[in-house]
N, C-alpha and C positions, 0 to 999 in steps of 0.2 A: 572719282566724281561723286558726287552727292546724290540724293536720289531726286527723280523725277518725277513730280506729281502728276497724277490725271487733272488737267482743267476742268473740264464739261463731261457731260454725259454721264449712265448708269452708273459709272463707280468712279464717280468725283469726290476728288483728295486721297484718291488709293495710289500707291509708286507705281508709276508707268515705266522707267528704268532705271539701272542704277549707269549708265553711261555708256554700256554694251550689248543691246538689247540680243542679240545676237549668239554673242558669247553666253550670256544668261539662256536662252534657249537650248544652246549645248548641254550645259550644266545640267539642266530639268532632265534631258532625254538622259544622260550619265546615274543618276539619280537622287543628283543633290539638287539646291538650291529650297528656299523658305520663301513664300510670300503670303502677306499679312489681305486675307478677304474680311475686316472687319464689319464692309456694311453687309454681308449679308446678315439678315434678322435669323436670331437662333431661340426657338421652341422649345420648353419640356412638356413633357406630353403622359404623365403619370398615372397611374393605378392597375389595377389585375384586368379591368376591362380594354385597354388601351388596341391593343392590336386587333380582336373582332370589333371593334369601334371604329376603328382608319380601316378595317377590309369591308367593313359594309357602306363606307364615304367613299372611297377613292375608287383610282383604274387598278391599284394593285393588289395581289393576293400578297397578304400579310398575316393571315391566320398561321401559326406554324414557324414563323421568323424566327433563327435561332439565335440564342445570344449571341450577339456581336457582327451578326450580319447585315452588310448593309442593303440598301434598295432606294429605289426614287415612285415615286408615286406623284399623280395627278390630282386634281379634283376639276371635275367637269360640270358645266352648266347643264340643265334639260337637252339641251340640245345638242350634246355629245362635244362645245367647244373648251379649249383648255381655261379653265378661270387662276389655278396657283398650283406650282411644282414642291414637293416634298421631299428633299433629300436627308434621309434617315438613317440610324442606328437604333437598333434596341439592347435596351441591358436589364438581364432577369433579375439582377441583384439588385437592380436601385429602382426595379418595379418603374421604367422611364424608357418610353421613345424619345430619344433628340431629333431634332428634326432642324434643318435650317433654310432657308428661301430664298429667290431673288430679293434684294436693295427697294426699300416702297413697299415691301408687302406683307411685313412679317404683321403689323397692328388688323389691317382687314383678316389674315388669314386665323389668325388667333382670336379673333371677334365671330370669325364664321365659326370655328370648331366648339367655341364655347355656346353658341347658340347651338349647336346639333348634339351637344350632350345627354338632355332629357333627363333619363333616369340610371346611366353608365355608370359607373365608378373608375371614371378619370378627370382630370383635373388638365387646365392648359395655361402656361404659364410664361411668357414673353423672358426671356433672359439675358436681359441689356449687359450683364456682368460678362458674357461670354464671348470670345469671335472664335471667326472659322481664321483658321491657319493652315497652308498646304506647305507640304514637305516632299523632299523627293524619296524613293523607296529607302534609300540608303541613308536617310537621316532618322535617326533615332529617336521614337515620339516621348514628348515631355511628360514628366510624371504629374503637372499639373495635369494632365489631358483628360475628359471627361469623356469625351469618345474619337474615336476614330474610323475612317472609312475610305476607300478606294474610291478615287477622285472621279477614273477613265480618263486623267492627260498626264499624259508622261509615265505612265504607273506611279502617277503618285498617289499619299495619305492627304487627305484632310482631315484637321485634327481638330477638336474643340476645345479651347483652354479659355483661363481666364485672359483678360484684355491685359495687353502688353506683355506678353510672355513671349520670350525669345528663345528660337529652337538653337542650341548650342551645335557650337561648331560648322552653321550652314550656311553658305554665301546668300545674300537676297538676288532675291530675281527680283521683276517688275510684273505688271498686267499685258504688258507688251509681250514677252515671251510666254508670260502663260495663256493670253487667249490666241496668240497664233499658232499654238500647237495646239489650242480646244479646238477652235477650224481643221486645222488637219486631222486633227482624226475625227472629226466627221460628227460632234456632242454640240447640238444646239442648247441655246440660252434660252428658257420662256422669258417671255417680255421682248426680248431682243432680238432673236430672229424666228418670232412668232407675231401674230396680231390677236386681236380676238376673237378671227372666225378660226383661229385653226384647231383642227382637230388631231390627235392623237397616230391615225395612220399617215396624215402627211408627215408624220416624224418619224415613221418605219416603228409604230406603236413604242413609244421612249414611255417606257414609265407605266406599262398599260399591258394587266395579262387577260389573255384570252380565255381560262378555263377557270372562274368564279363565277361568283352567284352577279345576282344583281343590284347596280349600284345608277346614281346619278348620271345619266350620258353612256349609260352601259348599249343601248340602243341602235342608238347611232352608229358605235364604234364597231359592235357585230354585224351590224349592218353593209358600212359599207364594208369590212371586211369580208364579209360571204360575198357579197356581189362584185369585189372589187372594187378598182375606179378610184381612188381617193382624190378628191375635187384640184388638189395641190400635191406636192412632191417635194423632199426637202433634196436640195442638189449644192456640192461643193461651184466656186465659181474659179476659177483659173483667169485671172485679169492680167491686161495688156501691163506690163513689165515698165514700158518706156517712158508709160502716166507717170509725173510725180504724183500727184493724190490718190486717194481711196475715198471711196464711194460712204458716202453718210449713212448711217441707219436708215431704212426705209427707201433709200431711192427705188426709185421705179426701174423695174428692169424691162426692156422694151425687146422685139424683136419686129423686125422690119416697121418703126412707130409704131407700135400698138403694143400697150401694157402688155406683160403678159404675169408679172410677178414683182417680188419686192427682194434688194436686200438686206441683209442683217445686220452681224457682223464681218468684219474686215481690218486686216493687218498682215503686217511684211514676213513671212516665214523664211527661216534663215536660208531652205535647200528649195522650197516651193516657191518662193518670191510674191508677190502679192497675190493672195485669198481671201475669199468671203464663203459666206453661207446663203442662199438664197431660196425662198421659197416662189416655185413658178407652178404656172400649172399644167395639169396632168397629159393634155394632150401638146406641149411643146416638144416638137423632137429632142431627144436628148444630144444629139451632134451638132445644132443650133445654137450659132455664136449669138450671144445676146448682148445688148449694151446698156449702161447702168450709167447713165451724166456721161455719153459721151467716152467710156469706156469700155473696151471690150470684153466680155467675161465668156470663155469657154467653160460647160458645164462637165462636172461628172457625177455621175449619178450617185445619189445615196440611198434612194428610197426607189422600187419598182414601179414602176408609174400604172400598171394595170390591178399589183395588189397591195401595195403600200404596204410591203418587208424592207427589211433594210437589205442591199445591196451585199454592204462589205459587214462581210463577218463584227470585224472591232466596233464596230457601232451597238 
């Protein structure tokens, strides 16, 4: 069968399957399978000042990064909320962090760092030539590849090549199988299953270290971590099976009528059957069947609702 496009939403005209969404999920967890993320927007991020430059902007400690490892990093508004996500690689030798973002955000986030440069010696530079590419462990990364990094789904690589570059020898998968297994293991999407008030502990701190100096929204985030309490909780949702549909981006998740959260994303997992990710808040019991349009969504926890750590180890 041919492939299936995304109609709508964040990654419209990405392949949502090739005819077996299913089978392709297998493949991922095995550790094959290739699929093409070309909208995410891909960054370089150059010169000798580059890394004390992003550790004094962001939630992450980056002083010290050693070649070729990777990291995700935040940038926070005053107010400790997530404003754009940084998923990164550094390379000593080409004097470059890569850096690549949610779909919609790579032009603002490249407009902010280039206004916070000052008097730095780095440089930022939008690289429409480039896409992100994921692979599974077992597939062989291309020699075009400019960097590479550990996804957190499936144990796979994301790899950054030029545009149209086909990883040899790897069956496609779709978005279909690769965000049901991002669900499953538990790696929220900013933009997607975040809003603009969230903050960093309701994500069991994704992206966000505790023993740095001070940064934008650094406040907040030690904040409410010493005291606990994180206003929201990020939580897997376990949905009634017998729904044909899935819950839209954003639906309100109710518990006895009354809001109590939103959620995110959602799709069919081959062994879990239909999941989402949902952001509730902190004092919902976590045994409280909740419903999203009329469906029912049993929660499991990902984030500790009194100090906002992550739950399960893999996260």
């Amino acid at each position: 069968m041919s492939a299936v496009l995304v109609a709508d939403g964040i990654d419209e005209g990405l392949t949502w399957h090739h005819g077996d969404p299913m089978r392709e999920q297998r493949t991922m967890l095995a550790g094959g399978g290739q699929l093409s993320l070309s909208n995410r927007p891909v960054l370089q991020i150059t010169g000798p000042d580059r890394l004390g430059w992003l550790h004094s902007l962001t939630s992450q400690h980056l002083t010290g990064l050693a070649d070729g490892e990777s990291t995700t990093a935040l940038v926070l508004d005053p107010n400790g909320r997530i404003e754009h996500v940084l998923h990164g690689v550094d390379s000593v030798a080409e004097e470059t962090f890569w850096v690549w973002t949610e779909p919609g955000r790579g032009t603002e986030l490249a407009g902010w760092l280039d206004r916070m440069r000052f008097m730095m010696r780095v440089e930022v530079t939008l690289r429409d030539d480039l896409e992100l590419v994921w692979g599974g462990r077992d597939v062989v990364a291309p020699e075009q590849a400019v960097a590479t990094r550990h996804s957190g789904v499936a144990d796979g690589l994301e790899h950054l090549v030029p545009r149209g570059t086909i990883l040899d020898g790897a069956d496609p998968v779709g978005t279909w199988a690769f965000e049901a297994l991002r669900i499953a293991a538990g790696v929220p999407r900013i933009g997607l299953d975040t809003d603009h008030k969230t903050i960093p502990n309701e994500l069991g701190l994704l992206g966000t270290h505790l023993d740095k100096g001070c940064y934008r929204g650094q406040e907040t985030v030690a904040r409410v971590h010493t005291l606990g309490r994180p206003p929201r909780r990020l939580v897997q949702l376990h949905l009634d099976g017998s729904m044909e549909a899935l819950p839209e981006p954003g639906t309100t998740l109710e518990l006895d009528g009354r809001a109590v959260g939103f959620v995110g994303s959602a799709q069919r997992h081959h062994e879990l059957g239909p999941i989402a990710l949902g952001l509730v808040k902190r004092n919902v019991a976590v045994d409280a069947v909740l419903q999203a349009d009329g469906i029912s969504a049993a929660q499991e926890a990902l984030v500790d609702p009194e100090v906002g750590l992550h739950v399960r180890p893999r996260l």
